[in-house]
C-alpha positions in Angstrom: 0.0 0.0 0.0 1.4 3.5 -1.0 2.0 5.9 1.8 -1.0 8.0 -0.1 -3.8 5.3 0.4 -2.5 4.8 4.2 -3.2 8.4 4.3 -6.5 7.9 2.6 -7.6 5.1 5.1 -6.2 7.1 8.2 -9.1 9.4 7.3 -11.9 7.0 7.0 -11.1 5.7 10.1 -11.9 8.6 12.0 -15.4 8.7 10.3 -15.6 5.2 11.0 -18.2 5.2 13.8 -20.6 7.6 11.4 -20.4 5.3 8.6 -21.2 2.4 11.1 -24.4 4.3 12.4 -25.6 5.4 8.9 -25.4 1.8 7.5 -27.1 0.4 10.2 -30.0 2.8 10.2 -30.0 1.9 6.1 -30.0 -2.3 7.3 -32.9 -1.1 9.6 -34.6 0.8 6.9 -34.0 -2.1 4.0 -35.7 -5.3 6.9 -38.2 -2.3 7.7 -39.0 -2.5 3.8 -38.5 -6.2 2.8 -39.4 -8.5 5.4 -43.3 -8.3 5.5 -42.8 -9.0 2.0 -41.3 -12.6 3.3 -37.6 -11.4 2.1 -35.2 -12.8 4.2 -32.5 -10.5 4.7 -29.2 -11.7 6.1 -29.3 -10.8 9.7 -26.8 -7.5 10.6 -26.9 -7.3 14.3 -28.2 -9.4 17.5 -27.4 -10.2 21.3 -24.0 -11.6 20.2 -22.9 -10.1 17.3 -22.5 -6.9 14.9 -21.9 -7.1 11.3 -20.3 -3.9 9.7 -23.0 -3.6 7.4 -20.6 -3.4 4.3 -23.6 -6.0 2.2 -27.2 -6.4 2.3 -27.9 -10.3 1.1 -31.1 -11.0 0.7 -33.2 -14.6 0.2 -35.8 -14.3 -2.5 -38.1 -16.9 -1.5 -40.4 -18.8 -3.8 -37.3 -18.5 -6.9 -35.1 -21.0 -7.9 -31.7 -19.3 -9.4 -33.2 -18.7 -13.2 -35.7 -16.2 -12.0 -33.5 -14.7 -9.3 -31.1 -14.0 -12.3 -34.2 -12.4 -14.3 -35.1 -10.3 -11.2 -31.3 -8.8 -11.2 -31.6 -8.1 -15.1 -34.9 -6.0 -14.6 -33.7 -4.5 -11.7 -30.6 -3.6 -13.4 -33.0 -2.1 -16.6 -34.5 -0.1 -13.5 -31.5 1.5 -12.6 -30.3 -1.1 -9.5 -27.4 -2.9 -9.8 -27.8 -6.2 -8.0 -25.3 -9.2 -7.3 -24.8 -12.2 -5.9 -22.6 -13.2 -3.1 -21.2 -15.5 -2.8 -21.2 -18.5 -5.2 -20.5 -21.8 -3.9 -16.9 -22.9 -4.0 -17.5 -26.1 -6.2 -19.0 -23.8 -8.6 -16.1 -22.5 -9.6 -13.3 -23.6 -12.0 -10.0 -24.3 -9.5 -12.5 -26.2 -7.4 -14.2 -28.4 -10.1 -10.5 -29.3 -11.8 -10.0 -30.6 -7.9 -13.1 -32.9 -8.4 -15.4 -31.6 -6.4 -18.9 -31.8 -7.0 -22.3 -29.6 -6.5 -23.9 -32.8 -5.8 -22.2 -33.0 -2.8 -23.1 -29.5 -1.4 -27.3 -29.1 -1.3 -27.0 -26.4 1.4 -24.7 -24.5 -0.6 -26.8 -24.3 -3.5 -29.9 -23.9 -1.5 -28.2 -20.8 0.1 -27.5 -19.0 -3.2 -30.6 -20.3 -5.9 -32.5 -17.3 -4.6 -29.9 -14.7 -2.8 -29.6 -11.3 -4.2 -27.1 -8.6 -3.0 -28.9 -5.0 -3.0 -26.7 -1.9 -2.9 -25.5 -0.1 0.4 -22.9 2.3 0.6 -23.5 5.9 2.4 -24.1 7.8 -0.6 -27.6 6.5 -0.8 -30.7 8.3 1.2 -33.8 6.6 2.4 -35.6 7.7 -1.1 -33.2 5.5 -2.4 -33.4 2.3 -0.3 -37.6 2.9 -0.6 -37.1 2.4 -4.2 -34.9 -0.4 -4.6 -36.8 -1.9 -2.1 -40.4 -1.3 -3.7 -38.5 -1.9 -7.0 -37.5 -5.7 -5.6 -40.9 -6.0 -4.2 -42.9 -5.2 -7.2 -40.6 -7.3 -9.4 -40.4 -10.6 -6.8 -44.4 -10.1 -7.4 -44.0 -10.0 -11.3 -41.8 -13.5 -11.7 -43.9 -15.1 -8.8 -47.1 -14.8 -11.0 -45.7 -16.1 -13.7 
């Protein structure tokens, strides 16, 4: 790291605890949103543990991983950019050339057929989470119903 970006981070870190606060209050505002829907968002905080909020992973439920891809393309046409974390090791190309095998991993596939990771970084404002949110809602709806 150059002595530049050390200088860079020094600075964030003092903000730190304000970029904490305002991505928790945007985790709050994105459950606040989603879950009466049934959404399943990754859980951020409880008796034991705090996350640092730096992803907001979401379980579709209901879709299987062709319509959770078609929900992140028209959510993309609508101005979201979506993603998926994190693909299951065997998935990938070092880990198939070792020999294993999806077959051997239901959990792992069951955990990301129907995850989607919605934006959250402090430059967003509750307008925007409302939308993305309504925007995901609206859309779960659409491929639902066929």
């Amino acid at each position: 790291m150059t002595d530049i970006l050390a200088s860079i981070g020094l600075a964030q870190l003092e903000r730190y605890p304000e970029i904490l606060a305002k991505r928790r209050e945007f985790v709050e505002l994105y459950d606040s949103f989603l879950r009466p829907y049934g959404i399943e968002p990754l859980a951020h905080y409880g008796s034991c543990f705090s996350s640092s909020s730096h992803l907001y992973m979401v379980r579709v439920p209901g879709v299987n991983e062709r319509l959770r891809n078609d929900i992140i393309g028209m959510m993309g046409a609508a101005g979201i950019a979506c993603n998926v974390h994190y693909k299951p090791l065997p998935m990938l190309t070092a880990y198939k050339d070792l020999g294993f095998e999806m077959d051997h991993y239901p959990n792992s596939i069951g955990q990301y057929e129907n995850e989607i990771t919605l934006p959250l970084h402090t430059l967003l404002q509750s307008e925007d989470l409302a939308y993305i949110a309504s925007t995901l809602i609206d859309l779960m709806r659409k491929v639902l119903a066929g």
